[in-house]
N, CA, C and O atoms as a Maestro MAE file, in Angstrom:
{
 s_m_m2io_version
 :::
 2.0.0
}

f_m_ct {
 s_m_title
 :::
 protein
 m_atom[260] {
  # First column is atom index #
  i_m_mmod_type
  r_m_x_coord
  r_m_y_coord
  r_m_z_coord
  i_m_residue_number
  s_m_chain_name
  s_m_pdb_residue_name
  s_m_pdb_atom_name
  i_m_atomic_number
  :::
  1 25 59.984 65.715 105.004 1 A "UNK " " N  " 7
  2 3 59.649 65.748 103.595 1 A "UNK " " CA " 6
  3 2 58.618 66.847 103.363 1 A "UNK " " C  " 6
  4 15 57.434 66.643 103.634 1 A "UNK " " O  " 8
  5 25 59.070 68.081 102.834 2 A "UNK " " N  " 7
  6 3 57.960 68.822 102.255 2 A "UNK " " CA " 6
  7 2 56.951 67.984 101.583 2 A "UNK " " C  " 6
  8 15 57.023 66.879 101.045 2 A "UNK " " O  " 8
  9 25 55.750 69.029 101.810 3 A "UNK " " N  " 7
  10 3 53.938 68.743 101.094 3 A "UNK " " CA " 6
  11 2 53.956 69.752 100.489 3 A "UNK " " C  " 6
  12 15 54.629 70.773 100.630 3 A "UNK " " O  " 8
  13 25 52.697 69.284 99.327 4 A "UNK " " N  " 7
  14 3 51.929 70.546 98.794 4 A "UNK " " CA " 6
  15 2 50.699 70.243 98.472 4 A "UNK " " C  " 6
  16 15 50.536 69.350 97.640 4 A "UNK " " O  " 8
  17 25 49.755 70.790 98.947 5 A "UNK " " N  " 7
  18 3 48.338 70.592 97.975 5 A "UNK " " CA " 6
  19 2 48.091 70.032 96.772 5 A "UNK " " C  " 6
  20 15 48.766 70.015 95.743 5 A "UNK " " O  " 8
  21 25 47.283 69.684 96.973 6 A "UNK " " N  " 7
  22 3 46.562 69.207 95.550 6 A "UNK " " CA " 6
  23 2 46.831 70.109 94.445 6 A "UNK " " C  " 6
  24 15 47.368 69.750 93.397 6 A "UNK " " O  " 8
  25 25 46.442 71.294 94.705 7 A "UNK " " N  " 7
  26 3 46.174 72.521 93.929 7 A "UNK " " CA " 6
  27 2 47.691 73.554 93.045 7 A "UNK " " C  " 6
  28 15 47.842 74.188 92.001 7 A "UNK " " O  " 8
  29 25 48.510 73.187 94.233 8 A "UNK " " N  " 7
  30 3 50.000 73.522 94.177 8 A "UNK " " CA " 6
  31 2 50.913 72.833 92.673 8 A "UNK " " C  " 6
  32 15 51.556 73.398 91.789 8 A "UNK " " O  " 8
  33 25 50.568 71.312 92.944 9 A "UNK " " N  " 7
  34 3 51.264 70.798 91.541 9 A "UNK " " CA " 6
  35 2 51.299 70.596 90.468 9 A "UNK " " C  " 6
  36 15 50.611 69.727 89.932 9 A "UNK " " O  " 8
  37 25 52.106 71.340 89.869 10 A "UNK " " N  " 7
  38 3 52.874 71.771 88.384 10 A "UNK " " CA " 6
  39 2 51.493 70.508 87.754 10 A "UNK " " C  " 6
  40 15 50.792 69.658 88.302 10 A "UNK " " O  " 8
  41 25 51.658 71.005 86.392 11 A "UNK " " N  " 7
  42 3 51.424 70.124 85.770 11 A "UNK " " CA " 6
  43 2 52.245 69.429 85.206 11 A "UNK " " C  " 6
  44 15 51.807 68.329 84.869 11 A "UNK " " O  " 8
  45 25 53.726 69.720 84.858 12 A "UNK " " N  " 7
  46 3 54.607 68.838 84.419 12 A "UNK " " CA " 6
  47 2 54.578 67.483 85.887 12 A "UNK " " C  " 6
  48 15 54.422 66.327 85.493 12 A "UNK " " O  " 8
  49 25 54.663 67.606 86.792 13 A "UNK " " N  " 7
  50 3 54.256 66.892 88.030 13 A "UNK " " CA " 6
  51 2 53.259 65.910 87.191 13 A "UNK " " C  " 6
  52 15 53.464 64.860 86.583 13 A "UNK " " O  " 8
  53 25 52.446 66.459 87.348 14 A "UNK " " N  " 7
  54 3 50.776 65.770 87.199 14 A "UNK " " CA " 6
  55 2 51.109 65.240 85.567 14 A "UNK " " C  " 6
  56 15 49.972 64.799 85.403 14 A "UNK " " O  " 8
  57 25 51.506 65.069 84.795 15 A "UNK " " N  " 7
  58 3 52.024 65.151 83.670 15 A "UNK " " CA " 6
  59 2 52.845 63.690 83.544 15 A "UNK " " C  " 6
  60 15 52.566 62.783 82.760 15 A "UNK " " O  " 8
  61 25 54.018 63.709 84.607 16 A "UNK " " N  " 7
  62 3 54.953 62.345 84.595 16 A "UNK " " CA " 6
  63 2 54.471 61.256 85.364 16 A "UNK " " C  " 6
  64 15 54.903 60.109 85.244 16 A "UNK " " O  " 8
  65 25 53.220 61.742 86.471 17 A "UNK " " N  " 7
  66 3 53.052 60.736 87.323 17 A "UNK " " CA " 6
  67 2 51.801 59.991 86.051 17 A "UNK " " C  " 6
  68 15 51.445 58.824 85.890 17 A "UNK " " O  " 8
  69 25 51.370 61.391 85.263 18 A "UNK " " N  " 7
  70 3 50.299 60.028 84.568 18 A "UNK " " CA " 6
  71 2 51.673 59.202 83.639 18 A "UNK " " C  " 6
  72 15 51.775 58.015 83.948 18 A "UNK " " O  " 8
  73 25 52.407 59.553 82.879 19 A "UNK " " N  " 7
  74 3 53.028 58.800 82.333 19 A "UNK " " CA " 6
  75 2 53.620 57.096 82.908 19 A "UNK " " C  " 6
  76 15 53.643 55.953 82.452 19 A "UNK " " O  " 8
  77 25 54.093 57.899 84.324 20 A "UNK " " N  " 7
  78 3 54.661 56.905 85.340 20 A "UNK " " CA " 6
  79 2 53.573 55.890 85.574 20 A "UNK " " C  " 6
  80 15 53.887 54.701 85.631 20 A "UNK " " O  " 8
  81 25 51.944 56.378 85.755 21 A "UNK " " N  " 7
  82 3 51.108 54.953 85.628 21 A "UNK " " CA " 6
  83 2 50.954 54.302 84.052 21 A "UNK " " C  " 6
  84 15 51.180 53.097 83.936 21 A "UNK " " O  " 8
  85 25 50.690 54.845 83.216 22 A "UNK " " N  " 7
  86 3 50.838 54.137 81.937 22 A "UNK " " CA " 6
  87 2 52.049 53.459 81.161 22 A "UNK " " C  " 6
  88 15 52.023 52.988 80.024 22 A "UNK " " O  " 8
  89 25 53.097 53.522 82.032 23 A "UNK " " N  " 7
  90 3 54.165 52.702 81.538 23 A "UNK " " CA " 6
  91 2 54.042 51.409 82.580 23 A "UNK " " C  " 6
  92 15 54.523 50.302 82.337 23 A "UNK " " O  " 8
  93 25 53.422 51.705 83.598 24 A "UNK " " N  " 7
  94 3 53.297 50.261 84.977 24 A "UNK " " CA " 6
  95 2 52.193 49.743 84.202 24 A "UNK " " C  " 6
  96 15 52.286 48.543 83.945 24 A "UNK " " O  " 8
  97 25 51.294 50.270 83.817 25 A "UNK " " N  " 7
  98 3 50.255 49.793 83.189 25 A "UNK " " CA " 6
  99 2 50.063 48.998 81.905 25 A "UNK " " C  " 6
  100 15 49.256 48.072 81.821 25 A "UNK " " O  " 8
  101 25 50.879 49.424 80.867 26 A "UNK " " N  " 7
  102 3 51.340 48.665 79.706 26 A "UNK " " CA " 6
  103 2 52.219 47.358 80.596 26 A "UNK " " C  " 6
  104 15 51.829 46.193 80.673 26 A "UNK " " O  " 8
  105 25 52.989 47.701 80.973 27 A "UNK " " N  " 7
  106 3 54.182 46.818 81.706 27 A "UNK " " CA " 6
  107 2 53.680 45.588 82.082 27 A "UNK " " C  " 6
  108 15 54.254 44.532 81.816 27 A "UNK " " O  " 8
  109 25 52.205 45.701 82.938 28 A "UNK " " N  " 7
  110 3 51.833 44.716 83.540 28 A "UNK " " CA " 6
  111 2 51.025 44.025 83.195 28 A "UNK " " C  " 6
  112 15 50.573 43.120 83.898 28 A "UNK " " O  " 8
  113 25 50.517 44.377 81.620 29 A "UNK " " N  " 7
  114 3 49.786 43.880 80.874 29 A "UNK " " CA " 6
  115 2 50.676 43.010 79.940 29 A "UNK " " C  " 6
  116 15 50.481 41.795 79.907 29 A "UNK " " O  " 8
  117 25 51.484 43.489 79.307 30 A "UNK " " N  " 7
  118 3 52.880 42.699 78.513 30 A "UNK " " CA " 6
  119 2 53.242 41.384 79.098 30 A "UNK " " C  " 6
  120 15 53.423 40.265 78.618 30 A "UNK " " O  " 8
  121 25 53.295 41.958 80.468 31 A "UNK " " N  " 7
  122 3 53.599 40.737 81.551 31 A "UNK " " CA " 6
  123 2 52.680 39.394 81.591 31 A "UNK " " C  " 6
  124 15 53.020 38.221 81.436 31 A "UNK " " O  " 8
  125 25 51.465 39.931 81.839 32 A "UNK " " N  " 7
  126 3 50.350 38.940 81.883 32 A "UNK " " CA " 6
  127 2 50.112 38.255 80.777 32 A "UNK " " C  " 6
  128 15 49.752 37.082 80.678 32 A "UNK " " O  " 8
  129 25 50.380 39.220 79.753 33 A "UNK " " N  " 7
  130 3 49.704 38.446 78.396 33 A "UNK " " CA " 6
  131 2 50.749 37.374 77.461 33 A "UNK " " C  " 6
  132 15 50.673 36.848 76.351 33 A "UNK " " O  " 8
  133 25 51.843 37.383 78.692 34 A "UNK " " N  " 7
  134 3 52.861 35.952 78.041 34 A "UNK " " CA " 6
  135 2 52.548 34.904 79.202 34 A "UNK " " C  " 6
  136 15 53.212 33.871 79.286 34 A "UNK " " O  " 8
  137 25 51.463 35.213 80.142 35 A "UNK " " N  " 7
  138 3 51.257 34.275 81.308 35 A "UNK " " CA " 6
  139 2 50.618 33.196 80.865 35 A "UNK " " C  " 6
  140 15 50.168 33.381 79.733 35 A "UNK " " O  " 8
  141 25 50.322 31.778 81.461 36 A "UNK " " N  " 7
  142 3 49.253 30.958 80.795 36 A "UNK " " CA " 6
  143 2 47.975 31.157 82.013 36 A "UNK " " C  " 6
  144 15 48.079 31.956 82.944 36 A "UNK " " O  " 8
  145 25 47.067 30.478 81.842 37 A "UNK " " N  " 7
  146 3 45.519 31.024 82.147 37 A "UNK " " CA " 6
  147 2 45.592 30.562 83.581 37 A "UNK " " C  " 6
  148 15 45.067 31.180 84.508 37 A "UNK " " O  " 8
  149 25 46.315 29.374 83.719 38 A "UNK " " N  " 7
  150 3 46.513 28.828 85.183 38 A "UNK " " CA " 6
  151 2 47.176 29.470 86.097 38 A "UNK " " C  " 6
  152 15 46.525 29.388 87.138 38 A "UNK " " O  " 8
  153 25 47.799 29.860 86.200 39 A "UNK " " N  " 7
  154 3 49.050 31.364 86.289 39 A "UNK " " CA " 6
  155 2 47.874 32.397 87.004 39 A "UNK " " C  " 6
  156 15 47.617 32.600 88.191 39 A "UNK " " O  " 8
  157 25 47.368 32.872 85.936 40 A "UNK " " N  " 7
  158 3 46.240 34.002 85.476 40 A "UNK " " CA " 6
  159 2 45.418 33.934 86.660 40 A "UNK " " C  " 6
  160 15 45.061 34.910 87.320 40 A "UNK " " O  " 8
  161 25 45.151 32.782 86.880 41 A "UNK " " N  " 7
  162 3 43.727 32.281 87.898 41 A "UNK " " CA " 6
  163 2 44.698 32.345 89.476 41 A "UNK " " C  " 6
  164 15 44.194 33.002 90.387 41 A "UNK " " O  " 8
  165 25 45.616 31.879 89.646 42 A "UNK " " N  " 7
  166 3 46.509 32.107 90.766 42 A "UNK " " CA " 6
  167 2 46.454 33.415 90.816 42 A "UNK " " C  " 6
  168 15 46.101 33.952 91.866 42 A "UNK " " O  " 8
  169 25 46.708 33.986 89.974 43 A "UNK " " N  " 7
  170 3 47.020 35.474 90.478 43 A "UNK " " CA " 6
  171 2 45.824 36.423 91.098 43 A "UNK " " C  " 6
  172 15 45.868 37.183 92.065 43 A "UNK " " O  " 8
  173 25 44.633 36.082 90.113 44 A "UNK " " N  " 7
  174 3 43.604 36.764 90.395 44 A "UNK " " CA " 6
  175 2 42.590 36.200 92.019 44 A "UNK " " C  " 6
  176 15 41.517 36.596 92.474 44 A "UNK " " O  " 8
  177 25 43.263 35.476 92.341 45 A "UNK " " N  " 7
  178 3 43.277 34.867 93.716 45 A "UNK " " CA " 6
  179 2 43.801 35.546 95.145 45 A "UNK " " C  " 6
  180 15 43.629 35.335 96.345 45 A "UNK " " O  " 8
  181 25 44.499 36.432 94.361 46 A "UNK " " N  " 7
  182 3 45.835 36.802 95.092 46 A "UNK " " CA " 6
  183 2 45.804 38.162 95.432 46 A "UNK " " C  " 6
  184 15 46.330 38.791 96.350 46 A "UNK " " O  " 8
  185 25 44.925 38.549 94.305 47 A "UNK " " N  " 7
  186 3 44.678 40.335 94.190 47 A "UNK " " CA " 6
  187 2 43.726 40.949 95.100 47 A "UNK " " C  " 6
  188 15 43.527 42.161 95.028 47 A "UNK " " O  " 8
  189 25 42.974 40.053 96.155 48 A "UNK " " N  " 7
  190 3 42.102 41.124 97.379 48 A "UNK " " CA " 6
  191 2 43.592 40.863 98.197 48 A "UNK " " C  " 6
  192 15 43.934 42.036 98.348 48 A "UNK " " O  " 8
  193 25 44.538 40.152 98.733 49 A "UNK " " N  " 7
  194 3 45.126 40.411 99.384 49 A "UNK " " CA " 6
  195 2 46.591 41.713 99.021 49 A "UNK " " C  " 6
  196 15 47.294 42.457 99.705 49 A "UNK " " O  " 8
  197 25 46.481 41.459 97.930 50 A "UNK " " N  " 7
  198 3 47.451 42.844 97.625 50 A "UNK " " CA " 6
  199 2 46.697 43.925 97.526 50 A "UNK " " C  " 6
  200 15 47.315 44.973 97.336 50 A "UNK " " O  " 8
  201 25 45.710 43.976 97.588 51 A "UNK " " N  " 7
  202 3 44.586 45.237 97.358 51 A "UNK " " CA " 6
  203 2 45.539 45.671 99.042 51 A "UNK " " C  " 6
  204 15 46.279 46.648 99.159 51 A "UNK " " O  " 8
  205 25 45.284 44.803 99.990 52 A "UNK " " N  " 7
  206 3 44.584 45.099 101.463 52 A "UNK " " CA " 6
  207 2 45.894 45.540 101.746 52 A "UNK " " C  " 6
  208 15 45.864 46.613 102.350 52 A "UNK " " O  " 8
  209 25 47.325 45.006 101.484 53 A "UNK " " N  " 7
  210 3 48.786 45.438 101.568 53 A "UNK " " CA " 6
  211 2 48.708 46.789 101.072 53 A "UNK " " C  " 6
  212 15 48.837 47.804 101.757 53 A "UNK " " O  " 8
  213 25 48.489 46.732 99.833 54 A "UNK " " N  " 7
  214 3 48.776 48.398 99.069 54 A "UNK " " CA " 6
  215 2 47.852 49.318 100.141 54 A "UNK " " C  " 6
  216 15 48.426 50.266 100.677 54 A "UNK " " O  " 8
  217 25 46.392 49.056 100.477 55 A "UNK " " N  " 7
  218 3 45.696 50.058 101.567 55 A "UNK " " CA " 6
  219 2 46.620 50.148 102.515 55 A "UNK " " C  " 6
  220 15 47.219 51.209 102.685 55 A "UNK " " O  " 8
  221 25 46.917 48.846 103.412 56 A "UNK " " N  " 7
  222 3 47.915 49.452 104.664 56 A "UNK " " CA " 6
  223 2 49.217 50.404 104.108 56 A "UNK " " C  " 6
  224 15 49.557 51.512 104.524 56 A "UNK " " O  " 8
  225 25 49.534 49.978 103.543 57 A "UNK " " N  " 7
  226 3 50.841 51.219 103.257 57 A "UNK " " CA " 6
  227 2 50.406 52.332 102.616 57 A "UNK " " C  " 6
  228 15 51.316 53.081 102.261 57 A "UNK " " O  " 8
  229 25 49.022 52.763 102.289 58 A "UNK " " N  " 7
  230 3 48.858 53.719 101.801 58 A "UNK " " CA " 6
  231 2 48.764 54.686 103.387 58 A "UNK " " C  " 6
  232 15 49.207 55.768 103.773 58 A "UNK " " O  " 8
  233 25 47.863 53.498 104.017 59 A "UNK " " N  " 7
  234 3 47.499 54.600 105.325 59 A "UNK " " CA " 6
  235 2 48.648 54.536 106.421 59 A "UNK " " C  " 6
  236 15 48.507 55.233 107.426 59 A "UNK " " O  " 8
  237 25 49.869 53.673 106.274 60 A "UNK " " N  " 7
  238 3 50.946 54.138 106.948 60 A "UNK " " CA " 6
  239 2 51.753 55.166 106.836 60 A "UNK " " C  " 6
  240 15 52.328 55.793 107.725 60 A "UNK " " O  " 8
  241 25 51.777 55.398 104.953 61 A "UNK " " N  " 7
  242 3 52.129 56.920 104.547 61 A "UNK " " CA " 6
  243 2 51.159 57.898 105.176 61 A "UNK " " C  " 6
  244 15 51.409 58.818 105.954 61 A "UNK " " O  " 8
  245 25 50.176 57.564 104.751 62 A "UNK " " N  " 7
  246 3 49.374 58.712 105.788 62 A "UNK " " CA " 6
  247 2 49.450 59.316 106.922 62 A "UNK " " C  " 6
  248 15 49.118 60.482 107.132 62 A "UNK " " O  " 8
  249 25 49.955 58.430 107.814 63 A "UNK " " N  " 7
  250 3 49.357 58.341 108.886 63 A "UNK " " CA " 6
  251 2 50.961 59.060 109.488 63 A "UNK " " C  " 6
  252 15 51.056 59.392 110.670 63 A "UNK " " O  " 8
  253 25 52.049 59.219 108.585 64 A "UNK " " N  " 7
  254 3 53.694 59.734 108.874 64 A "UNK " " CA " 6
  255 2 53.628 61.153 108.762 64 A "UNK " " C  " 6
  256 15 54.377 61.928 109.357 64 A "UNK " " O  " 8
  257 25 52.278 61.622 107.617 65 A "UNK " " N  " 7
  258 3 52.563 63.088 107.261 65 A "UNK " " CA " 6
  259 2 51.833 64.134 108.450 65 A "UNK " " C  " 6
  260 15 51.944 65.356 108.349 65 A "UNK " " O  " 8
  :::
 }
 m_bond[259] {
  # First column is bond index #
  i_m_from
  i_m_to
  i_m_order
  :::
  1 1 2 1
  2 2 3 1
  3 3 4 2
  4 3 5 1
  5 5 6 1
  6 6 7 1
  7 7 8 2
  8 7 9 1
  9 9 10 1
  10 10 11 1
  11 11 12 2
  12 11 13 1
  13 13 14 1
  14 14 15 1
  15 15 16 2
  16 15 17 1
  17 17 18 1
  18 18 19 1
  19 19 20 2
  20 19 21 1
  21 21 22 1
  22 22 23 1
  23 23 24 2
  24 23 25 1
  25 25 26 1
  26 26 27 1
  27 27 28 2
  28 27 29 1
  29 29 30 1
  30 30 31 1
  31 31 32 2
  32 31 33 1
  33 33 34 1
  34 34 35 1
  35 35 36 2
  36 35 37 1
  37 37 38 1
  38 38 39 1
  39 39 40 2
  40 39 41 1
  41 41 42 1
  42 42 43 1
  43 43 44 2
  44 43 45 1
  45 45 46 1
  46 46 47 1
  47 47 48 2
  48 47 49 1
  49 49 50 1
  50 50 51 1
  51 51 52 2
  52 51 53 1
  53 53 54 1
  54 54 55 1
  55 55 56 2
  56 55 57 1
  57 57 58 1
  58 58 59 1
  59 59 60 2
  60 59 61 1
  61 61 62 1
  62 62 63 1
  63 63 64 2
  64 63 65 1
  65 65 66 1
  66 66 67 1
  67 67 68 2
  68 67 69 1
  69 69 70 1
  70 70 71 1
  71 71 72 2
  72 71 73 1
  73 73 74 1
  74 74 75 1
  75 75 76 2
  76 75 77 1
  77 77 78 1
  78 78 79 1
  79 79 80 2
  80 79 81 1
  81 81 82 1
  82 82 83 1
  83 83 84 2
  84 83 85 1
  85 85 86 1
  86 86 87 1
  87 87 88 2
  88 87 89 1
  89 89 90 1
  90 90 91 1
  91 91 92 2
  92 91 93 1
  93 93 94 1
  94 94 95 1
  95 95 96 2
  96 95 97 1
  97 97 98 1
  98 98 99 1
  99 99 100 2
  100 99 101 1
  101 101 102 1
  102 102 103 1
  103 103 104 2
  104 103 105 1
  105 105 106 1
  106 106 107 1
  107 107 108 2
  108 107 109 1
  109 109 110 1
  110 110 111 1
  111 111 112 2
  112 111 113 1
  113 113 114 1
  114 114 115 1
  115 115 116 2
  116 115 117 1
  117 117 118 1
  118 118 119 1
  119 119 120 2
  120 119 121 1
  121 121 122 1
  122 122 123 1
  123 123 124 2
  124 123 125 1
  125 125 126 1
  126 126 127 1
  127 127 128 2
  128 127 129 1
  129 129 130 1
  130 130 131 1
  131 131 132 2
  132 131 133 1
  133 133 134 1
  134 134 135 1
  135 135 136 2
  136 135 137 1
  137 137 138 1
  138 138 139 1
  139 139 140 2
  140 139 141 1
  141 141 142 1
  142 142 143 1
  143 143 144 2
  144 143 145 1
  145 145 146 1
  146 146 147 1
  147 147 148 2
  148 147 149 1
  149 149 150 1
  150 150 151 1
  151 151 152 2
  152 151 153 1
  153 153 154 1
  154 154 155 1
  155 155 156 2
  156 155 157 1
  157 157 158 1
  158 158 159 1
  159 159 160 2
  160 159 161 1
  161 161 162 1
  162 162 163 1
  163 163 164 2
  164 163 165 1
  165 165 166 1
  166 166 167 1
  167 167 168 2
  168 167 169 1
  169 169 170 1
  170 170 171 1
  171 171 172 2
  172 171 173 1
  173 173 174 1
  174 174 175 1
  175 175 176 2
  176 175 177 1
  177 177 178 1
  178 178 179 1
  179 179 180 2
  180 179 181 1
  181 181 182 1
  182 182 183 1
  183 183 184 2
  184 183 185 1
  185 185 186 1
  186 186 187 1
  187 187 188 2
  188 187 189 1
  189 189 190 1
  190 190 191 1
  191 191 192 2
  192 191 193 1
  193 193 194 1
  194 194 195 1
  195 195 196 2
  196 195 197 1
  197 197 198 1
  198 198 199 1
  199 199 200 2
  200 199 201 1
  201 201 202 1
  202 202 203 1
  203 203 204 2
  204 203 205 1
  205 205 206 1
  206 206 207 1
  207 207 208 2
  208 207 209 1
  209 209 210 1
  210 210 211 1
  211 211 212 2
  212 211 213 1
  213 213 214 1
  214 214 215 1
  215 215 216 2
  216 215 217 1
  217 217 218 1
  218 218 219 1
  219 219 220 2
  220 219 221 1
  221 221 222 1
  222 222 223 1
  223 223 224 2
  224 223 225 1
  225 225 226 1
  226 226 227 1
  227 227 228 2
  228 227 229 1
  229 229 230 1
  230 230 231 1
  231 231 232 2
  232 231 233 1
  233 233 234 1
  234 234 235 1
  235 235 236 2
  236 235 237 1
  237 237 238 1
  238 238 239 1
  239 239 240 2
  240 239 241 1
  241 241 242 1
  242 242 243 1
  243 243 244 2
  244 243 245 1
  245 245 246 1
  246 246 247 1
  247 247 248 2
  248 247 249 1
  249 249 250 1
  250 250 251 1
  251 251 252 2
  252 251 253 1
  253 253 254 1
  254 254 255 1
  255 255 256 2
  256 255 257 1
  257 257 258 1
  258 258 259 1
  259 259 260 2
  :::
 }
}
C-alpha cells in the first residue's frame, strides 16, 4: 500500500476525511439521542474498553507500515 506524508495530501483528501468524521459524528449522536439513559449508562461503561481496542488497531496499522 503506498504512503504519503502528512504534507503530500490534497486537500480535497483532507477535505472528505473531515466530512467522513462529521457524518460518523452526527450519525452517532442521532443514534444515542433515541437511546434511553439506562442504555446511555451501559454504554458509557463500555467506552475505556473500546478506547483500548481502537489504540490496539491503531498500533497494529502502525506497526504493518
Amino acid at each position: 500500500m503506498p504512503t504519503m506524508k502528512v504534507g503530500q495530501v490534497s486537500s480535497n483528501t483532507v477535505s472528505d476525511l473531515q466530512q467522513k468524521h462529521w457524518d460518523l459524528d452526527r450519525k452517532i449522536g442521532e443514534t444515542l439521542g433515541m437511546v434511553n439513559l439506562n442504555v446511555k449508562a451501559k454504554l458509557a461503561l463500555r467506552i475505556p474498553q473500546l478506547v483500548e481496542e481502537i489504540n490496539a488497531e491503531i498500533q497494529a496499522t502502525e506497526n504493518d507500515i
